[in-house]
N, C-alpha and C positions, 0 to 999 in steps of 0.2 A: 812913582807909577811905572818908568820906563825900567826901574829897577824888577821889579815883578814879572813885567812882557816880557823878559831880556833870562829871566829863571825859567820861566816856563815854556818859552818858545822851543828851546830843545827836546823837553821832554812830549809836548803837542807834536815836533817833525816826527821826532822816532813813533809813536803811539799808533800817528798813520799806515804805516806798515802793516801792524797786526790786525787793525782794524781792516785794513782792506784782503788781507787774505780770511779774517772770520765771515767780511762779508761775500766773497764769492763762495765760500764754502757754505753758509745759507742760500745764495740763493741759487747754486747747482740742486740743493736740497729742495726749494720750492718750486723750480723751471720740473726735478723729476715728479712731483708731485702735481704738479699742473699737467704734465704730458700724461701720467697715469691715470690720475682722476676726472679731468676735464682737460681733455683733449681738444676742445673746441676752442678754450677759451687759449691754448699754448697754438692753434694753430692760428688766432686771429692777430698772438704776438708775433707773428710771423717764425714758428717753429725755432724759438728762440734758445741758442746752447749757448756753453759758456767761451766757447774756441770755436766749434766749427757753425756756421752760419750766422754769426751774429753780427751784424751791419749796425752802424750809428742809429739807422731808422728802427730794427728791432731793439737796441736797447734801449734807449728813449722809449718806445714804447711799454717795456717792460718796468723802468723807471718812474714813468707817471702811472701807470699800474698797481706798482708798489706807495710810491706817494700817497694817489688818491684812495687807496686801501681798498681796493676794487675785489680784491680777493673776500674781502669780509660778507658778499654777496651769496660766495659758493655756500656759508654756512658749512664750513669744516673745520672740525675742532683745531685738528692737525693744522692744517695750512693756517688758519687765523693764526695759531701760536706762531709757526715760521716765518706767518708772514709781518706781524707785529714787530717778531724781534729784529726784522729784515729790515725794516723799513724806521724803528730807529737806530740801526748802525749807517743807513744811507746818509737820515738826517744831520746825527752825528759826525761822520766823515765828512760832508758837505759845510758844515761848520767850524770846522777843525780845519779844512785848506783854507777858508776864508779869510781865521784868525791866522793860521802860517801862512799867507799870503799880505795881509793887513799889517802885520807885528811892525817887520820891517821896517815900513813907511812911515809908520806913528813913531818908531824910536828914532829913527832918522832926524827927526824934526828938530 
Protein backbone atom coordinates (compact mmCIF):
# COMPACT_ATOMS: atom_id res chain seq x y z
CA UNK A 1 0.00 0.00 0.00
CA UNK A 2 2.86 2.41 1.06
CA UNK A 3 4.30 1.33 -2.19
CA UNK A 4 1.18 3.09 -4.21
CA UNK A 5 1.12 6.47 -1.84
CA UNK A 6 4.83 6.73 -2.36
CA UNK A 7 3.95 6.52 -6.80
CA UNK A 8 1.34 8.70 -6.72
CA UNK A 9 2.13 11.37 -4.23
CA UNK A 10 4.30 13.04 -6.84
CA UNK A 11 2.21 13.11 -9.51
CA UNK A 12 -0.96 14.34 -6.80
CA UNK A 13 2.12 17.46 -5.80
CA UNK A 14 2.74 18.43 -9.35
CA UNK A 15 -1.28 18.20 -10.48
CA UNK A 16 -1.75 20.86 -7.77
CA UNK A 17 -0.26 23.44 -9.67
CA UNK A 18 -2.44 23.31 -12.62
CA UNK A 19 -5.23 22.68 -10.96
CA UNK A 20 -4.90 25.76 -9.00
CA UNK A 21 -4.15 28.24 -11.90
CA UNK A 22 -7.52 26.47 -13.85
CA UNK A 23 -9.16 27.30 -10.92
CA UNK A 24 -8.47 31.12 -10.55
CA UNK A 25 -8.86 31.28 -14.09
CA UNK A 26 -12.80 30.03 -13.64
CA UNK A 27 -13.29 31.84 -11.03
CA UNK A 28 -12.06 35.44 -12.48
CA UNK A 29 -14.53 34.09 -15.04
CA UNK A 30 -17.42 33.75 -12.59
CA UNK A 31 -16.47 36.88 -10.05
CA UNK A 32 -16.86 38.77 -13.95
CA UNK A 33 -19.98 37.32 -14.49
CA UNK A 34 -21.34 37.99 -11.07
CA UNK A 35 -20.27 41.70 -11.22
CA UNK A 36 -21.96 41.93 -14.79
CA UNK A 37 -24.96 40.14 -14.19
CA UNK A 38 -25.76 40.31 -10.52
CA UNK A 39 -24.18 42.94 -9.27
CA UNK A 40 -25.96 42.60 -6.01
CA UNK A 41 -25.15 39.55 -5.19
CA UNK A 42 -20.68 40.39 -6.15
CA UNK A 43 -21.47 43.34 -3.86
CA UNK A 44 -22.78 41.31 -0.96
CA UNK A 45 -19.31 39.10 -1.52
CA UNK A 46 -17.77 42.11 -0.62
CA UNK A 47 -16.74 43.30 -4.44
CA UNK A 48 -14.67 40.33 -4.50
CA UNK A 49 -11.41 40.36 -7.25
CA UNK A 50 -8.88 38.10 -7.84
CA UNK A 51 -5.68 40.47 -6.59
CA UNK A 52 -7.10 43.79 -5.75
CA UNK A 53 -9.66 43.64 -2.82
CA UNK A 54 -9.69 40.33 -1.76
CA UNK A 55 -9.31 39.84 2.02
CA UNK A 56 -9.66 36.34 3.82
CA UNK A 57 -13.16 37.38 4.83
CA UNK A 58 -14.27 38.06 1.09
CA UNK A 59 -12.81 34.91 -0.09
CA UNK A 60 -14.37 32.61 2.35
CA UNK A 61 -17.22 34.25 1.55
CA UNK A 62 -16.99 33.60 -2.06
CA UNK A 63 -15.77 30.06 -1.13
CA UNK A 64 -18.91 28.97 0.74
CA UNK A 65 -20.78 30.63 -2.02
CA UNK A 66 -19.32 28.33 -4.35
CA UNK A 67 -19.56 25.19 -2.03
CA UNK A 68 -23.11 25.84 -1.10
CA UNK A 69 -23.92 26.41 -4.96
CA UNK A 70 -25.57 29.40 -4.18
CA UNK A 71 -25.17 30.63 -7.49
CA UNK A 72 -27.53 27.84 -8.93
CA UNK A 73 -30.40 30.24 -7.41
CA UNK A 74 -29.45 33.14 -10.18
CA UNK A 75 -30.94 30.41 -12.59
CA UNK A 76 -28.14 31.17 -15.29
CA UNK A 77 -27.26 28.90 -17.73
CA UNK A 78 -23.93 30.44 -18.11
CA UNK A 79 -22.80 30.90 -14.50
CA UNK A 80 -24.57 27.38 -13.28
CA UNK A 81 -22.01 25.70 -15.95
CA UNK A 82 -18.99 27.92 -14.45
CA UNK A 83 -20.05 27.60 -11.51
CA UNK A 84 -20.44 23.68 -11.34
CA UNK A 85 -17.16 23.32 -12.96
CA UNK A 86 -15.73 25.84 -10.22
CA UNK A 87 -16.80 24.35 -7.50
CA UNK A 88 -15.53 20.88 -8.44
CA UNK A 89 -11.94 21.98 -9.02
CA UNK A 90 -12.31 23.64 -5.25
CA UNK A 91 -13.55 20.21 -4.13
CA UNK A 92 -10.89 18.58 -5.90
CA UNK A 93 -7.88 20.77 -4.83
CA UNK A 94 -9.18 20.64 -1.43
CA UNK A 95 -8.67 16.88 -1.43
CA UNK A 96 -5.66 16.63 -3.18
CA UNK A 97 -3.76 18.85 -0.28
CA UNK A 98 -5.37 16.71 2.22
CA UNK A 99 -4.03 13.56 0.50
CA UNK A 100 -0.50 15.45 -0.09
CA UNK A 101 -0.57 16.56 3.18
CA UNK A 102 -1.70 12.92 4.85
CA UNK A 103 0.63 10.80 2.31
CA UNK A 104 3.62 11.60 4.24
CA UNK A 105 2.54 10.63 7.80
CA UNK A 106 0.85 7.20 6.67
CA UNK A 107 4.23 6.23 4.90
CA UNK A 108 6.10 7.35 7.68
CA UNK A 109 4.68 4.85 9.98
Amino acid sequence: MSELITAVWPILCLSMFPLAVWYLMEAKSVLNLLKSEHPQIWLELGNIQLVKNNTISNSYKFMVYILKADYRLLKGDKLSRKGNLLRRLLISGHLIAVFVFIAPIVIGR
